[in-house]
C-alpha positions as protocol buffer text, in pm:
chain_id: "A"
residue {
  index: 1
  type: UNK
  ca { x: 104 y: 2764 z: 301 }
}
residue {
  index: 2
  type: UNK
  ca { x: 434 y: 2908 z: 158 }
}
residue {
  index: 3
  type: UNK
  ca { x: 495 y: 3001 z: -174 }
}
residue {
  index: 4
  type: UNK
  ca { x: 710 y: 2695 z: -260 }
}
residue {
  index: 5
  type: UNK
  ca { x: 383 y: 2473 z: -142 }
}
residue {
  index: 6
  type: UNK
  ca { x: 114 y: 2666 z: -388 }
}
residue {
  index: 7
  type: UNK
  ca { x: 327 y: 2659 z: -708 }
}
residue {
  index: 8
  type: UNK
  ca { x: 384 y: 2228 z: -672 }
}
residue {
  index: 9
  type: UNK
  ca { x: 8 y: 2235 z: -602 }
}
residue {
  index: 10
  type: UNK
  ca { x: -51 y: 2441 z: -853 }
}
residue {
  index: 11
  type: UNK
  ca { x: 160 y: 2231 z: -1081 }
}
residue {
  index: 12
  type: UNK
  ca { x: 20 y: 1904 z: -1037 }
}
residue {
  index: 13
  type: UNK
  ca { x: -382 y: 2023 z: -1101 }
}
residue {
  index: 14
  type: UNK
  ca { x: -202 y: 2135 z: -1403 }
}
residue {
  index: 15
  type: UNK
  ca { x: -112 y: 1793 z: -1502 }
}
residue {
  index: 16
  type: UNK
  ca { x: -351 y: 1635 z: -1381 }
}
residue {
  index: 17
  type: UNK
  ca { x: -156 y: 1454 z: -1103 }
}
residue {
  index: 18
  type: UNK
  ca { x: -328 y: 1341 z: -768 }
}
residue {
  index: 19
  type: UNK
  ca { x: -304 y: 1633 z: -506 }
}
residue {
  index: 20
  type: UNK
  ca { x: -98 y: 1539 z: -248 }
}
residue {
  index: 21
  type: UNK
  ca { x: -153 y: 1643 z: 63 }
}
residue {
  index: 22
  type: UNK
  ca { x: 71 y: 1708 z: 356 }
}
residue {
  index: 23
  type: UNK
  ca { x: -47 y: 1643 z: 695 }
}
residue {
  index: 24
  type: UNK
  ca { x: 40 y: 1604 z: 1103 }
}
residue {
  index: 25
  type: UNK
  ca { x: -256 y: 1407 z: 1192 }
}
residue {
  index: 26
  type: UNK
  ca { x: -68 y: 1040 z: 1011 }
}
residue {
  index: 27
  type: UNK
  ca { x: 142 y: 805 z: 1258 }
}
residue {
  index: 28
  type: UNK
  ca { x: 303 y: 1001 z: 1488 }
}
residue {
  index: 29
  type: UNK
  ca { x: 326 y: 1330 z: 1343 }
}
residue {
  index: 30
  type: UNK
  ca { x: 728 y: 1314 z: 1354 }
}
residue {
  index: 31
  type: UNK
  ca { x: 721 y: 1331 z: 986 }
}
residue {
  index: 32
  type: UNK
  ca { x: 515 y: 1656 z: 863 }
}
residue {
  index: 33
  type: UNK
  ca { x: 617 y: 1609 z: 476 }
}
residue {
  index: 34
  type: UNK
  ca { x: 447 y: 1274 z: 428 }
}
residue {
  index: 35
  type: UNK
  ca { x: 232 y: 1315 z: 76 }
}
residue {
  index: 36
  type: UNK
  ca { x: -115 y: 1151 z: 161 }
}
residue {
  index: 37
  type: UNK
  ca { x: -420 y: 1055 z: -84 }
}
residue {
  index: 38
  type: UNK
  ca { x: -765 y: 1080 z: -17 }
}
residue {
  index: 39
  type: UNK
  ca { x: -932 y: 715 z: -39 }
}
residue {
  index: 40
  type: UNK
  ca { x: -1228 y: 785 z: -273 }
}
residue {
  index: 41
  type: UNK
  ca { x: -1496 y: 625 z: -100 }
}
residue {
  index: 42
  type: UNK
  ca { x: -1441 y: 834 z: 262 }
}
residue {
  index: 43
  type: UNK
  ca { x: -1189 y: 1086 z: 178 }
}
residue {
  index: 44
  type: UNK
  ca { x: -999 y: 933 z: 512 }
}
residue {
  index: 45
  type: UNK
  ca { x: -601 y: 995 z: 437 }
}
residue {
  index: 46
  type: UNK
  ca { x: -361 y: 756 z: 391 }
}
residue {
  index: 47
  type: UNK
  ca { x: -4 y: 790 z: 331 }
}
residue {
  index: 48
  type: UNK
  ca { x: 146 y: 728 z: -11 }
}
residue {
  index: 49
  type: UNK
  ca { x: 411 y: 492 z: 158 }
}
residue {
  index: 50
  type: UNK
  ca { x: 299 y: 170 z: 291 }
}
residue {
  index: 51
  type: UNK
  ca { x: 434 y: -118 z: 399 }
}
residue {
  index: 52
  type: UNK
  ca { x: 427 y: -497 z: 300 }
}
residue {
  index: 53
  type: UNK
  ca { x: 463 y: -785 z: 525 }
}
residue {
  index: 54
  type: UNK
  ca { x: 529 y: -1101 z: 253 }
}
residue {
  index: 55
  type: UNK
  ca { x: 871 y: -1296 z: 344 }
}
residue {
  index: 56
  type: UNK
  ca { x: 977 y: -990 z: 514 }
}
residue {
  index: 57
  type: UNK
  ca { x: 739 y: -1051 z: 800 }
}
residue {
  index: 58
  type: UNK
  ca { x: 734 y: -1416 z: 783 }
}
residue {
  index: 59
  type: UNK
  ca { x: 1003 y: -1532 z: 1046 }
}
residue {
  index: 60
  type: UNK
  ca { x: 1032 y: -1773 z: 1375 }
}
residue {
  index: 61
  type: UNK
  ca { x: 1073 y: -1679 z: 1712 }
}
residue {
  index: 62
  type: UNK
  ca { x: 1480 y: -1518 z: 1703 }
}
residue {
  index: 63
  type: UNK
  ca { x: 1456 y: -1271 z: 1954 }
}
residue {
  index: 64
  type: UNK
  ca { x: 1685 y: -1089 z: 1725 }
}
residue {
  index: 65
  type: UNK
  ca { x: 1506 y: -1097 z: 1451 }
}
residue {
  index: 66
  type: UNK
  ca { x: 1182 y: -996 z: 1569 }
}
residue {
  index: 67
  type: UNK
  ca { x: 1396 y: -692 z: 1715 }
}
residue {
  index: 68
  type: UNK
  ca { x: 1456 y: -566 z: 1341 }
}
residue {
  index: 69
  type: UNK
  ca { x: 1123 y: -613 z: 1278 }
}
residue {
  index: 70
  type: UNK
  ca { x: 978 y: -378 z: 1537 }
}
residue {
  index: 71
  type: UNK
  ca { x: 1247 y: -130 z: 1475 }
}
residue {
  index: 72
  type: UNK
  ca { x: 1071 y: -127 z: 1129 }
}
residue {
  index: 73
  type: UNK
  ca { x: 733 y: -69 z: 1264 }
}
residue {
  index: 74
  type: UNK
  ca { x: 863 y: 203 z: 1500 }
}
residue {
  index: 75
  type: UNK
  ca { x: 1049 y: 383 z: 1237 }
}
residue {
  index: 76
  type: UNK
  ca { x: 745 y: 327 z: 973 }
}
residue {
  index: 77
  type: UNK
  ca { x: 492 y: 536 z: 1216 }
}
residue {
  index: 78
  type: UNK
  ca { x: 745 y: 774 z: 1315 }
}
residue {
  index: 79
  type: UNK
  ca { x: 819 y: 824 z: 939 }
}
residue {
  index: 80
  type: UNK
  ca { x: 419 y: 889 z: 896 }
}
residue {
  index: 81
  type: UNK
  ca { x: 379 y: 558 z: 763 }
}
residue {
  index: 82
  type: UNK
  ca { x: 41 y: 366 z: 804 }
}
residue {
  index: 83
  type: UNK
  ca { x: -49 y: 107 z: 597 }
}
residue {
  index: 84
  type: UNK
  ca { x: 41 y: -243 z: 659 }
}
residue {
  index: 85
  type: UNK
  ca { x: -34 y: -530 z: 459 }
}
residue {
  index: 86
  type: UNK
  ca { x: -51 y: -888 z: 517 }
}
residue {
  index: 87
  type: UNK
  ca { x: -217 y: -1250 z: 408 }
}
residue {
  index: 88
  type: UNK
  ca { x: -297 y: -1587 z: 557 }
}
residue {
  index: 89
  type: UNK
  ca { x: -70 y: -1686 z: 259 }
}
residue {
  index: 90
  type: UNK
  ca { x: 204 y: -1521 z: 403 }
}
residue {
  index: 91
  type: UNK
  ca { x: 325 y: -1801 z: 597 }
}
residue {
  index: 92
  type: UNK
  ca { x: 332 y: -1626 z: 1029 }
}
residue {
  index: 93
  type: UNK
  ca { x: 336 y: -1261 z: 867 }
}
residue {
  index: 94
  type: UNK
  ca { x: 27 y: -1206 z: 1017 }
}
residue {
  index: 95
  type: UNK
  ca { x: 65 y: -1350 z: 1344 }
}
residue {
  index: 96
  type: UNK
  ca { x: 439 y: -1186 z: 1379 }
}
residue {
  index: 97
  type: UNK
  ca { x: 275 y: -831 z: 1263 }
}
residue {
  index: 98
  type: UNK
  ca { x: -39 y: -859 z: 1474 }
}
residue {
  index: 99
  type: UNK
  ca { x: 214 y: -928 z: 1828 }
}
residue {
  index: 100
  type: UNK
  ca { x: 507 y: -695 z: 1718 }
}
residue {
  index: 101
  type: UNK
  ca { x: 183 y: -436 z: 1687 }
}
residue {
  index: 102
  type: UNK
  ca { x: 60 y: -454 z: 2009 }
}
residue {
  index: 103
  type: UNK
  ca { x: 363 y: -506 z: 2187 }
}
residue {
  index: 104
  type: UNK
  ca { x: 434 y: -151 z: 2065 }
}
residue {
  index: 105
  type: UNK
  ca { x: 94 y: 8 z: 2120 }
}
residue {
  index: 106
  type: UNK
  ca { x: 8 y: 74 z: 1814 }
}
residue {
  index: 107
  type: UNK
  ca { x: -260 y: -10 z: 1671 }
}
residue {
  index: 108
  type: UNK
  ca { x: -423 y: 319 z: 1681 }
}
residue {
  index: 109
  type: UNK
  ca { x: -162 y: 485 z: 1451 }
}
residue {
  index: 110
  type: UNK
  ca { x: -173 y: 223 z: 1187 }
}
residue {
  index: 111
  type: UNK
  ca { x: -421 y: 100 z: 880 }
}
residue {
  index: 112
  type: UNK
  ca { x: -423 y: -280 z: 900 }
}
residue {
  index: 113
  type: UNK
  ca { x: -505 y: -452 z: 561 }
}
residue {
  index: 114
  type: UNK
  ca { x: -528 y: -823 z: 531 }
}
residue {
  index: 115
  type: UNK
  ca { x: -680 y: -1086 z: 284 }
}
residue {
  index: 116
  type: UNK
  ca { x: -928 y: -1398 z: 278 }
}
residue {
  index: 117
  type: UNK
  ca { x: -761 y: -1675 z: 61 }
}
residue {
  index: 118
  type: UNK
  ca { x: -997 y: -2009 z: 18 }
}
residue {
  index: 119
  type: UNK
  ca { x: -1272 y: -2114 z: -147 }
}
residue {
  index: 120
  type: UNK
  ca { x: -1618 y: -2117 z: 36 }
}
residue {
  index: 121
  type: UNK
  ca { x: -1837 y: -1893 z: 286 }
}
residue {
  index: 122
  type: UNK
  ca { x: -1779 y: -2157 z: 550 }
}
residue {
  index: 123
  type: UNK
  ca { x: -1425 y: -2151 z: 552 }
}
residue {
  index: 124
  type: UNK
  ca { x: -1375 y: -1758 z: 422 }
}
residue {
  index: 125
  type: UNK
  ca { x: -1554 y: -1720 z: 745 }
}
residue {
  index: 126
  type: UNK
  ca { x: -1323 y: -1880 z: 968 }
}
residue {
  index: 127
  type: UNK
  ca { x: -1013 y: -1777 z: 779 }
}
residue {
  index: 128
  type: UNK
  ca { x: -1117 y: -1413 z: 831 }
}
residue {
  index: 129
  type: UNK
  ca { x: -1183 y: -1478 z: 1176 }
}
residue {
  index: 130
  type: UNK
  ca { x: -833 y: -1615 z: 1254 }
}
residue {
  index: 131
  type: UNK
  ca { x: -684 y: -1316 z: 1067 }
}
residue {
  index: 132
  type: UNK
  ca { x: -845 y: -1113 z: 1307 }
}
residue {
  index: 133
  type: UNK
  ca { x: -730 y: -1304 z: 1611 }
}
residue {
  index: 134
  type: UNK
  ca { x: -394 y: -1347 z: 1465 }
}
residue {
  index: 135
  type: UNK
  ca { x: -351 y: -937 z: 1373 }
}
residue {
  index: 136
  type: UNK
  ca { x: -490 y: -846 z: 1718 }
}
residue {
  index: 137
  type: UNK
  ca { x: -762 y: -642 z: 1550 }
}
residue {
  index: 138
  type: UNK
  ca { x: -1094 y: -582 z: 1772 }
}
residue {
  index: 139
  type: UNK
  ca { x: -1352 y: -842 z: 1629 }
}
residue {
  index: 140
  type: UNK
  ca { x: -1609 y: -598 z: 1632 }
}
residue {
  index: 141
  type: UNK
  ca { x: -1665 y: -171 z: 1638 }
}
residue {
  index: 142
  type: UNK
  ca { x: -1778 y: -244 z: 1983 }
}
residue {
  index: 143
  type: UNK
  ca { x: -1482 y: -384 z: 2132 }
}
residue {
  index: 144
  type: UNK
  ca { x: -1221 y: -144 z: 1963 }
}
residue {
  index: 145
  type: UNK
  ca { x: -1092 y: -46 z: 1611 }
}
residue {
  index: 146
  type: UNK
  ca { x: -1202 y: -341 z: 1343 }
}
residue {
  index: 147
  type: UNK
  ca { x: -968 y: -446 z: 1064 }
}
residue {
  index: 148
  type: UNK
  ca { x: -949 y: -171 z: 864 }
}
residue {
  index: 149
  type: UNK
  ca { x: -916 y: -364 z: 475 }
}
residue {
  index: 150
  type: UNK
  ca { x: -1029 y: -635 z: 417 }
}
residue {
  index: 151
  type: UNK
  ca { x: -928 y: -789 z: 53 }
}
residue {
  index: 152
  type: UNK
  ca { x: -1009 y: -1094 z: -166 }
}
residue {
  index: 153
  type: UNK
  ca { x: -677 y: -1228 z: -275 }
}
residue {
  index: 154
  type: UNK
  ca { x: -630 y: -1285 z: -612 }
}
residue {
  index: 155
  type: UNK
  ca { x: -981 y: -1354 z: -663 }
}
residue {
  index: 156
  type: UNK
  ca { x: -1038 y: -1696 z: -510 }
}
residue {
  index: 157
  type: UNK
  ca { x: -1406 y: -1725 z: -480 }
}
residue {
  index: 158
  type: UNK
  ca { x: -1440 y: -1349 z: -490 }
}
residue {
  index: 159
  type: UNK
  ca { x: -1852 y: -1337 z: -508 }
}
residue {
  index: 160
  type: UNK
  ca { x: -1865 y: -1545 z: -200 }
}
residue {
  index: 161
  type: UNK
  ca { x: -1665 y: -1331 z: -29 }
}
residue {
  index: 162
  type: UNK
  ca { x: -1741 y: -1012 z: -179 }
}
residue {
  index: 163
  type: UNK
  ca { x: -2070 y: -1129 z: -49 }
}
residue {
  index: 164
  type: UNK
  ca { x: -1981 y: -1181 z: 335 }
}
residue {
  index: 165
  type: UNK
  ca { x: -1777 y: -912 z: 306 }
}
residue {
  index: 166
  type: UNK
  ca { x: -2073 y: -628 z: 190 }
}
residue {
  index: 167
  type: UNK
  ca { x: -2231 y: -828 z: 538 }
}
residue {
  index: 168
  type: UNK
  ca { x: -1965 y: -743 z: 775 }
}
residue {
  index: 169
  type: UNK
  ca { x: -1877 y: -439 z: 656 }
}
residue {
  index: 170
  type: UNK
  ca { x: -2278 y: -280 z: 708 }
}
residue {
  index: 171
  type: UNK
  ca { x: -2167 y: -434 z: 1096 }
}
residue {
  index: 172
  type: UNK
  ca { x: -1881 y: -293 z: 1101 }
}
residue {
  index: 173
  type: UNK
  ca { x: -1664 y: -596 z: 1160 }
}
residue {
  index: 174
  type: UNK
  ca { x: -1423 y: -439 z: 888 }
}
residue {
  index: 175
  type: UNK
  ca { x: -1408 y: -87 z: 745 }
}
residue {
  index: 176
  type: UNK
  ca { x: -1325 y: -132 z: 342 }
}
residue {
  index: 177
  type: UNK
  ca { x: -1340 y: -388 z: 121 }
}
residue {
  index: 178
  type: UNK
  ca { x: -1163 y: -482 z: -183 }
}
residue {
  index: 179
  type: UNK
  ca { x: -1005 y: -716 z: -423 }
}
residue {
  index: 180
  type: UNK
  ca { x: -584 y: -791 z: -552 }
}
residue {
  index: 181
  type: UNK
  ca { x: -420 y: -977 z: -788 }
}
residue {
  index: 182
  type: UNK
  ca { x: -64 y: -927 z: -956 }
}
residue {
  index: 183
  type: UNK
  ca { x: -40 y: -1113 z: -1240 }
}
residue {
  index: 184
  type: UNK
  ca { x: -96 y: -905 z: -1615 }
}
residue {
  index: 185
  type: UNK
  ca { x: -309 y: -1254 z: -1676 }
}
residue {
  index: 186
  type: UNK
  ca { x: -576 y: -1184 z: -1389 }
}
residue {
  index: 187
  type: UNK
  ca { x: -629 y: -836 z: -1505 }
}
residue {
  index: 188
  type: UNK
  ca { x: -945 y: -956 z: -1734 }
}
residue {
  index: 189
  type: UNK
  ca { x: -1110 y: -1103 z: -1473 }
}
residue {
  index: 190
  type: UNK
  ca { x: -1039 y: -820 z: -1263 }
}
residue {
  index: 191
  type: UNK
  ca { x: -1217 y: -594 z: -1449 }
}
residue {
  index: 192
  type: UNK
  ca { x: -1514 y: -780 z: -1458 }
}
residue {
  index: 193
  type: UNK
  ca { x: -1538 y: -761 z: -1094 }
}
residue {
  index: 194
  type: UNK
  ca { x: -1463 y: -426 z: -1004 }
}
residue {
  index: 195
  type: UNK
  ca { x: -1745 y: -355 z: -1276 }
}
residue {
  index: 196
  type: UNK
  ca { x: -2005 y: -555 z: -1106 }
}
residue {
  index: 197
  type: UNK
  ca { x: -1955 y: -462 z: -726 }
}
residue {
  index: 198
  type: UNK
  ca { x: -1871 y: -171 z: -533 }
}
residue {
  index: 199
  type: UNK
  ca { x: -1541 y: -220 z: -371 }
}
residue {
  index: 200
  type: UNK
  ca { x: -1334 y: 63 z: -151 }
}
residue {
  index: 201
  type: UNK
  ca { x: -972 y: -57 z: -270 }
}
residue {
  index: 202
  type: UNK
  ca { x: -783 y: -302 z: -581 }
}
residue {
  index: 203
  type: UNK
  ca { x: -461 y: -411 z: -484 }
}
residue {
  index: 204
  type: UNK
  ca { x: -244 y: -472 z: -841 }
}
residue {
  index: 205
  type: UNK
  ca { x: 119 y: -468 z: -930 }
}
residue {
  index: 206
  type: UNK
  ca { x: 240 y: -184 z: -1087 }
}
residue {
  index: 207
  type: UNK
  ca { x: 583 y: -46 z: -1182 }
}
residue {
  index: 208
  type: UNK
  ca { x: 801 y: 130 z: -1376 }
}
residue {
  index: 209
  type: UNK
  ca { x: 867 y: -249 z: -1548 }
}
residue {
  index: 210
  type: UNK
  ca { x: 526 y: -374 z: -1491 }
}
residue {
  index: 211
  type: UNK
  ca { x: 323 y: -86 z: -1666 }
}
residue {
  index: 212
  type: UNK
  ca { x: 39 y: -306 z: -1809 }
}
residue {
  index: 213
  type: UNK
  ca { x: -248 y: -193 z: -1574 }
}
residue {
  index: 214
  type: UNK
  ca { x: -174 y: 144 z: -1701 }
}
residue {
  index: 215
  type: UNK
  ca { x: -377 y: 52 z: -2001 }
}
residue {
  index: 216
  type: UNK
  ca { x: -728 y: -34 z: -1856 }
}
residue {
  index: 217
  type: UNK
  ca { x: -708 y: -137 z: -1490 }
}
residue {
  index: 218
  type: UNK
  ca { x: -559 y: 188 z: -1312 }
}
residue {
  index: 219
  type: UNK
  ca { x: -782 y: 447 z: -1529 }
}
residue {
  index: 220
  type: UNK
  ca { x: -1084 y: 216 z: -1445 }
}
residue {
  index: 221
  type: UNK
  ca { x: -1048 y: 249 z: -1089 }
}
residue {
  index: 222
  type: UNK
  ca { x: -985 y: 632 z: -1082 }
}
residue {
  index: 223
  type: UNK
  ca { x: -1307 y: 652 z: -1298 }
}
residue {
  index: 224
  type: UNK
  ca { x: -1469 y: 465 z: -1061 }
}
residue {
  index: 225
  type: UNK
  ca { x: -1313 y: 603 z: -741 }
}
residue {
  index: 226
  type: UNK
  ca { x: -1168 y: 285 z: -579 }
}
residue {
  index: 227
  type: UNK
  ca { x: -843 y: 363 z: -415 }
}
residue {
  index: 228
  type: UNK
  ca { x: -561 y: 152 z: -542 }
}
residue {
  index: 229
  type: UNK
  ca { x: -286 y: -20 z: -379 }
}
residue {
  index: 230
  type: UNK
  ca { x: 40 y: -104 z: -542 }
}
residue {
  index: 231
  type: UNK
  ca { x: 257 y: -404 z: -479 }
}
residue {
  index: 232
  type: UNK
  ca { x: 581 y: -499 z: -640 }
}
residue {
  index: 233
  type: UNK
  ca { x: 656 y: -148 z: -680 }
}
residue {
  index: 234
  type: UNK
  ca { x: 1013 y: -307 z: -757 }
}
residue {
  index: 235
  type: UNK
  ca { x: 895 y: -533 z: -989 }
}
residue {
  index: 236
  type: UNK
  ca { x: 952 y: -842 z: -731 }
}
residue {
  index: 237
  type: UNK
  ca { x: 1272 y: -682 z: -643 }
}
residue {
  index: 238
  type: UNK
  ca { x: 1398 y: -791 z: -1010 }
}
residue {
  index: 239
  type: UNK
  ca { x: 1457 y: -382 z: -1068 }
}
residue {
  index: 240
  type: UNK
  ca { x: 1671 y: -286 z: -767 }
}
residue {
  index: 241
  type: UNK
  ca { x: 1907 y: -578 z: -870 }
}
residue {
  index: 242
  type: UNK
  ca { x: 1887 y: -522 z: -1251 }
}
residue {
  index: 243
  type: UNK
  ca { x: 2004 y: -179 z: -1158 }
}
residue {
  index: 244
  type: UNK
  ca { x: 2224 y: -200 z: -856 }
}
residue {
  index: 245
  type: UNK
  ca { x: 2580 y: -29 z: -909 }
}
residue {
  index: 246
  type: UNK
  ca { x: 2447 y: 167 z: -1202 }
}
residue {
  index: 247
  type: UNK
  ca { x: 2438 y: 588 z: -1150 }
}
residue {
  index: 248
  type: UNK
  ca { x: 2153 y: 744 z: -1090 }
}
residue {
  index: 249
  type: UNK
  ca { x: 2049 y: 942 z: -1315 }
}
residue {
  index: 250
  type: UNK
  ca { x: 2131 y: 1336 z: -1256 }
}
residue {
  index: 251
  type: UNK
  ca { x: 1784 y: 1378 z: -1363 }
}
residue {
  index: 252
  type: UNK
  ca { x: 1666 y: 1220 z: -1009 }
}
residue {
  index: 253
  type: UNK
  ca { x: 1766 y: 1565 z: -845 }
}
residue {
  index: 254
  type: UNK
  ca { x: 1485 y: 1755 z: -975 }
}
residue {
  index: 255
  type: UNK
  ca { x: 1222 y: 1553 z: -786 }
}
residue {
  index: 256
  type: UNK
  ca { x: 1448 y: 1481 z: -474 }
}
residue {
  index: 257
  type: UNK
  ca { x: 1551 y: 1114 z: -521 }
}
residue {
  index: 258
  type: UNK
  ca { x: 1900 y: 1020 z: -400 }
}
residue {
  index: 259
  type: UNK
  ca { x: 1843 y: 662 z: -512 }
}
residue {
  index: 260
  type: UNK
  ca { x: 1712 y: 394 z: -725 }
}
residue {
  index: 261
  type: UNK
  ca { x: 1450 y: 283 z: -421 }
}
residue {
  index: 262
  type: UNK
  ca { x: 1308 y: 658 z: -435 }
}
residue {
  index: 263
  type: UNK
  ca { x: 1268 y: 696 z: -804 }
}
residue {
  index: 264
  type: UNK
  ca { x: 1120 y: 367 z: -877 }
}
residue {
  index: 265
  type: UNK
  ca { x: 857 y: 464 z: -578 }
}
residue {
  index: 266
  type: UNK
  ca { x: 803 y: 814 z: -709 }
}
residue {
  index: 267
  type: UNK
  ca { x: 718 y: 690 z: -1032 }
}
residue {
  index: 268
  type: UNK
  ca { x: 444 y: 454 z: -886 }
}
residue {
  index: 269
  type: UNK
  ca { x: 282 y: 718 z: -660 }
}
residue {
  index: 270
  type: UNK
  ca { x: 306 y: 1023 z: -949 }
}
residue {
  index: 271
  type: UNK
  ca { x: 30 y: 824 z: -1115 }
}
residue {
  index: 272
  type: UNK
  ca { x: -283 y: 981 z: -1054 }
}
residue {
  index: 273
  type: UNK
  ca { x: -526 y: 671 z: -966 }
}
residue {
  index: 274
  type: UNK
  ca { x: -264 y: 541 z: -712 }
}
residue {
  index: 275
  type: UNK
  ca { x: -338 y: 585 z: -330 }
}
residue {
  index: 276
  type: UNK
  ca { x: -15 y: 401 z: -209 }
}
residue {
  index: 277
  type: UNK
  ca { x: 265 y: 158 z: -264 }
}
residue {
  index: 278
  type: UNK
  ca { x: 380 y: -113 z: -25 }
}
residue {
  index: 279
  type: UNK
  ca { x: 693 y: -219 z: -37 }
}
residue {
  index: 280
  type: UNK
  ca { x: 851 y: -469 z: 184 }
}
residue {
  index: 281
  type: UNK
  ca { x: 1113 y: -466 z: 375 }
}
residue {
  index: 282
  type: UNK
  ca { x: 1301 y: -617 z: 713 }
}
residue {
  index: 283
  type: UNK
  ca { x: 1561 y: -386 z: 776 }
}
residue {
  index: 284
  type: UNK
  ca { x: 1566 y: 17 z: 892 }
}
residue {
  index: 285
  type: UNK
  ca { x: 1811 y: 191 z: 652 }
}
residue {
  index: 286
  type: UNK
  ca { x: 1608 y: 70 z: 345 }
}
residue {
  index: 287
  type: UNK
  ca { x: 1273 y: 134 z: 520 }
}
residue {
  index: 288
  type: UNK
  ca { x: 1399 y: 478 z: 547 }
}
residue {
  index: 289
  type: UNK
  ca { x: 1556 y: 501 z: 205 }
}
residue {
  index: 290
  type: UNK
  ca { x: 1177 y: 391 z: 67 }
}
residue {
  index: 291
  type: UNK
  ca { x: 990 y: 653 z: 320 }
}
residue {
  index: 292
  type: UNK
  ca { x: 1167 y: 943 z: 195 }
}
residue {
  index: 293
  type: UNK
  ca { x: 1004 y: 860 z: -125 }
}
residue {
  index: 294
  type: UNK
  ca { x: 709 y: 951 z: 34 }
}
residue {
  index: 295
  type: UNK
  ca { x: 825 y: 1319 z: 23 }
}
residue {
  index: 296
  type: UNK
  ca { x: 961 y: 1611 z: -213 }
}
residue {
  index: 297
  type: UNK
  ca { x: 884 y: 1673 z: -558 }
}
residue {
  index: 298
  type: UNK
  ca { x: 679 y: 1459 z: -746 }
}
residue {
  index: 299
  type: UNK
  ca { x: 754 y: 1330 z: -1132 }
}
residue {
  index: 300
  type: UNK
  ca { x: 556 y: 1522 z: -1423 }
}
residue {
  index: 301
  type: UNK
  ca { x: 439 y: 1308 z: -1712 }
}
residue {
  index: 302
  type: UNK
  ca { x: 732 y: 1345 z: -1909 }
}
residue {
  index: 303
  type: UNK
  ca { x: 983 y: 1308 z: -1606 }
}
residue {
  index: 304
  type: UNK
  ca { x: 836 y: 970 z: -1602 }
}
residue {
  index: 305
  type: UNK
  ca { x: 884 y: 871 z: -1904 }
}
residue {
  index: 306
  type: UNK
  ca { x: 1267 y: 907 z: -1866 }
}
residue {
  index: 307
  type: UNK
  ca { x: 1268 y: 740 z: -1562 }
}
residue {
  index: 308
  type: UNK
  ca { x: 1060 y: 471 z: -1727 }
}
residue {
  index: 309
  type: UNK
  ca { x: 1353 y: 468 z: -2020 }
}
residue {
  index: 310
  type: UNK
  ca { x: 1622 y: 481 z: -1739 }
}
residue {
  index: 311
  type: UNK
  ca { x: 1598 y: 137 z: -1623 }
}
residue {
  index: 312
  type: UNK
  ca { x: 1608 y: -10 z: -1964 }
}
């Protein structure tokens, strides 16, 4: 480790910042200076940079289109990318993801994370079941690698699932378990759940304009040790356009951003309960604008307060 490396480690136990660890052994080792997190529950790696499959992922059959798209899963992996994330209520995203994935072989270098989203053990059953087939994820340990996340979105009929779920994950038919939302006005409810059961991973929105689970949701999870997952780490995409042609501030420089993308996305990932943000995204140059977030110096509490007052 050179002496650049121990002084930002040494910096961020100071602050109390997650450690971030660099690592070859994530996608396909092209990209040495991805930051990982430990997920609590295993201590397996993931990359702080994921990515997110709503709209983006959610196309017809345009040979042209589905071109981009696997150019974006190429470049993801060899960027040391890993986490993908879809939902049956993502229109084909899953279907699209699951061929594009094992068209290009790989399935082995990626953690797939889907959701169940309907009401009932009967049909969570079956809906989780045709995620499965539509992903291209092995059904059971026994055939291949099993679906790697398995979430309840937004809480519809979470106990029921929840319930299945603690089932199939004892045989192995998926390897975590957890729970999203991403509304301020589910985080109550939230709460209450990842109380009462033991789940590997929340999924919430979080941002440098969305800061409410700051105040109980993200410190509850770190407490408890569930990894967390951040969507609308633009805020919807409202910030990029609320701050598109304005400078960057020179500030931005001292933790390696060269854009608004990278800052926003450092700010997410500097908080310590976060395991990794998933933006989406259809096209190369701004998946590898949102990667290289995934790198450099990390924000210190007070650095993100200014980039918290920057957007403003």
């Amino acid at each position: 480790m050179d002496r650049r490396s121990t002084l930002r480690i040494i910096a961020a136990m100071s602050l109390g910042l997650p450690l971030a660890v660099r690592t070859q052994t994530v996608g396909t080792g092209e990209n040495k200076n991805m930051m990982t997190r430990k997920i609590p529950s295993t201590a397996e790696l993931l990359p702080v940079i994921g990515l997110g499959t709503w709209q983006t992922f959610d196309v017809g059959d345009d040979p042209a289109v589905r071109t981009s798209l696997s150019e974006v899963l190429e470049e993801f992996v060899a960027l040391g990318g890993s986490l993908i994330d879809s939902s049956p209520m993502y229109g084909r995203s899953e279907e699209v993801a699951g061929e594009l994935i094992a068209k290009l072989g790989l399935r082995e270098k990626l953690f797939v994370a889907t959701k169940v989203w309907t009401s009932g053990k009967a049909a969570g059953i079956a809906q989780m079941d045709d995620s499965i087939r539509k992903l291209r994820v092995a059904s059971s340990p026994s055939v291949g690698k099993p679906i790697d996340l398995m979430q309840v979105h937004n809480l519809l009929d979470v106990e029921t699932h929840l319930r299945t779920l603690a089932e199939w994950k004892k045989d192995g038919r998926v390897r975590y378990v957890g729970v999203t939302h991403y509304t301020p006005g589910g985080y109550d409810n939230v709460a209450k759940v990842i109380s009462a059961h033991k789940v590997d991973f929340l999924q919430i929105n979080y941002s440098a304009g969305e800061r409410e689970a700051e105040q109980r949701l993200l410190p509850m999870a770190r407490e408890r040790g569930i990894a967390v997952i951040v969507n609308r780490p633009f805020a919807g995409g409202e910030l990029l356009r609320r701050l598109r042609g304005r400078p960057l501030p020179a500030f931005a420089a001292e933790i390696d951003c060269s854009s608004w993308a990278q800052l926003l996305l450092k700010f997410v990932i500097s908080h310590p309960a976060v395991t990794c943000a998933i933006p989406a995204t259809s096209r190369v140059v701004h998946l590898r604008d949102n990667m290289a977030a995934g790198s450099g110096r990390l924000p210190d509490e007070k650095m993100r307060v200014k980039i918290a007052e920057s957007i403003r």
